[in-house]
Each structure stands twice: as structure tokens, then as C-alpha cells.
N, C-alpha and C positions, 0 to 999 in steps of 0.2 A: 618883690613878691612878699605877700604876707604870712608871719608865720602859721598863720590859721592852715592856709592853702598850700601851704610845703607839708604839714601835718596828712591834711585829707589825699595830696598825691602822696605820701610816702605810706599812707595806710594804704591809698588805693592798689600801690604798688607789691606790697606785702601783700595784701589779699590774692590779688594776680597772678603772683608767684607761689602761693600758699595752692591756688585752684590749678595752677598748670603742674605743679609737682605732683597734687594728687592724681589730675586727668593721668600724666605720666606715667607714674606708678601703677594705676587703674590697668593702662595699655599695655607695660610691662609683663603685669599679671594674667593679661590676656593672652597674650603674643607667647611667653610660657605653655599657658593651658591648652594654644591651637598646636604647638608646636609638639606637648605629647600626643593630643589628639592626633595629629597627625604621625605623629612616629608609631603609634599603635595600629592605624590605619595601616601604614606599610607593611607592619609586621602581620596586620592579617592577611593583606591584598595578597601576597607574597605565594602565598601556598593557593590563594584561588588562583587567581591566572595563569600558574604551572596545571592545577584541573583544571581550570577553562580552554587551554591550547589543548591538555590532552584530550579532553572531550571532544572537542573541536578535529581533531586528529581521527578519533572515533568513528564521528559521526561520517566522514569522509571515507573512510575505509566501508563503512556499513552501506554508504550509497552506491558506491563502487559494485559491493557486492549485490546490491538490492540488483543495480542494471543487469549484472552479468545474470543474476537469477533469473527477470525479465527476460532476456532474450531467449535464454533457454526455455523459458513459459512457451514462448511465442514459437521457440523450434517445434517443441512437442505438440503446441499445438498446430503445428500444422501438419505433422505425424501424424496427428489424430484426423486430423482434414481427410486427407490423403488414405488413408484406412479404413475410416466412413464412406469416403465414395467406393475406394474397393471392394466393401463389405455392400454397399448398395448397387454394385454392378453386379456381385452374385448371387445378391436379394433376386434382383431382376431377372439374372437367369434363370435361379431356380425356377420360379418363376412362371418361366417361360417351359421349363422340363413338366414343370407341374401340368399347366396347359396341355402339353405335348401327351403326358402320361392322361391325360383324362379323355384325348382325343382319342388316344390306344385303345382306353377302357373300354371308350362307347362304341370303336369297331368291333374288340373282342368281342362285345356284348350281342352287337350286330348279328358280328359272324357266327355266336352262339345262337344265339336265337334264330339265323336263318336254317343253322343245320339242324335244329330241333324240326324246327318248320317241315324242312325239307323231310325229315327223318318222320315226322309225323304224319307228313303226306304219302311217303312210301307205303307207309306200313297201312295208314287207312284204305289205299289206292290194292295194296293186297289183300286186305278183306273184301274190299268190293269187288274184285277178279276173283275170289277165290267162292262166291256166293254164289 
């Protein structure tokens, strides 16, 4: 081989090794820099995911509660169901008294006015007997 081209591979070669040490070093510096990134990542994560499970914990207790509240919604209202109709079954009777009482009225009235009637006719029936 000629020394020309022992030269251009042995620079080739130092070049090669000159660009992979940097690449290296470059990757070094990286693989550092992701590795505090990441350790700092942990140190934050750390204390969220302790609040995210308790939240998480939270929210399960509140739904719990939400159903238990619901049902009881749903008890009362059917309480209320249930005391509307009773309240509208005595709507109705009244009602019905009221009817009853007007039915009274219009006898009383009847009866009133027949014995005016009557009383009117006596007494006119005795001025004319008595002419």
C-alpha cells in the first residue's frame, strides 16, 4: 500500500474516532441531563399521585354519598306522593260536604220560604175571614 493512502486512512480514522468521541460525549451529556429531568419528574410525581389516589378516594366516598342521598330523594318523594293523594282524597271530600252543605242551604231556604209562604197565607186567609 502506498504511503499516500495509509496517510488518508489513518486520518480517515482519527477523524472517525475524533466524531464518535464527540457523538459520545454529546450522548453522555444527554443521558445526564434526561436522567435529572427525570429524577426531578419523580420528585414531583411523588406527592401528585399520593393527591390523585386521595382525590380519587374522595370522590368515591362523595358518590356513595350522592346515591344514599338519592334514594332518600326518592323515599320522600314518594311521601310526598302518598300525602298528595291523601290530601286530594280530602280535597274531594270536602268537597263533597261542601255540595252536601249547599244541598242543606237550598232546603233550609226551601223550608224557609215555604213557611213564610204558608205564614203569609194564614194571616192573609185571616183578613179575608175576618172582612
Amino acid at each position: 500500500m502506498q504511503p499516500w493512502a495509509q496517510a488518508v486512512l489513518i486520518a480517515c480514522a482519527v477523524v472517525l474516532t475524533a466524531a464518535l468521541t464527540a457523538a459520545i460525549l454529546t450522548l453522555r451529556r444527554m443521558l445526564r441531563r434526561a436522567d435529572a429531568v427525570l429524577a426531578i419528574l419523580e420528585q414531583e410525581l411523588r406527592p401528585l399521585i399520593g393527591q390523585a389516589h386521595g382525590l380519587t378516594d374522595e370522590m368515591r366516598d362523595l358518590t356513595r354519598e350522592t346515591r344514599r342521598e338519592v334514594a332518600r330523594i326518592g323515599d320522600v318523594t314518594d311521601h310526598v306522593a302518598s300525602a298528595a293523594a291523601g290530601v286530594s282524597r280530602l280535597v274531594v271530600g270536602l268537597g263533597g260536604l261542601a255540595r252536601a252543605g249547599q244541598v242543606v242551604g237550598l232546603a233550609a231556604g226551601l223550608r224557609r220560604g215555604v213557611d213564610v209562604f204558608v205564614s203569609r197565607l194564614r194571616r192573609e186567609g185571616d183578613h179575608s175571614n175576618g172582612k
